[in-house]
Phi, psi and omega in degrees: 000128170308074168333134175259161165270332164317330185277289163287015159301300184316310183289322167322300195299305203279349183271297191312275199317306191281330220284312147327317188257323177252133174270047182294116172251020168208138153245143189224127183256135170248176157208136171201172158265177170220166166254346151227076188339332192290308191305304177285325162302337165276327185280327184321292173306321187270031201244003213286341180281312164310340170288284141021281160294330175269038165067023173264157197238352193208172179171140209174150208234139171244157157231169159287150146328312170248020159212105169300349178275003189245120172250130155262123160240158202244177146214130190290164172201159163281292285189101191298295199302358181252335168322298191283314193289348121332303151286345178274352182302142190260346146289343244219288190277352149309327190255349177269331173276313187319321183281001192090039187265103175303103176073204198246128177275161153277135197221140188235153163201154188211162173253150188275171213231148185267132182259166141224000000 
């Protein structure tokens, strides 16, 4: 899958933009196609008490600029290990094929960094 530069803008903007406002001490980056943005946004939102219940406490959805079916989302977490014990769920990748999640996502996690 390409990366666009519209994309990493968005994700660059969206680190900046919570890094003030949200204290997030994990981020979990998602990236897929989908096959129908409409289709997928709805079952997402209707999964947000399973998000929930797996520790995200924040959470926020991108499409691309030159696709709309190409999505990213990030979700906060406290907890490195309820992150991965999250993406390793086998409810999680049942409701992503249910929604039309195109392929192997790209899946990421970062931590905030102590400045001096």
């Amino acid at each position: 899958m390409k990366t666009t530069p519209s994309l990493l803008l968005s994700i660059a903007l969206s680190a900046v933009f919570w890094s003030g406002s949200v204290s997030a001490d994990v981020r979990l980056f998602v990236r897929h196609k989908v096959d129908d943005f409409s289709v997928w946004v709805k079952g997402y939102d209707a999964y947000s008490e399973e998000q929930k219940r797996a520790g995200i406490f924040h959470k926020a959805v991108y499409q691309s600029l030159d696709d709309p079916n190409d999505v990213t989302v990030i979700h906060d977490f406290h907890d490195v290990n309820k992150a991965k014990d999250f993406i390793s769920s086998t409810k999680l990748k049942d409701q992503m094929a249910k929604l039309g999640v195109q392929g192997q996502p790209e899946i990421w996690i970062t931590t905030t960094t102590e400045r001096k």
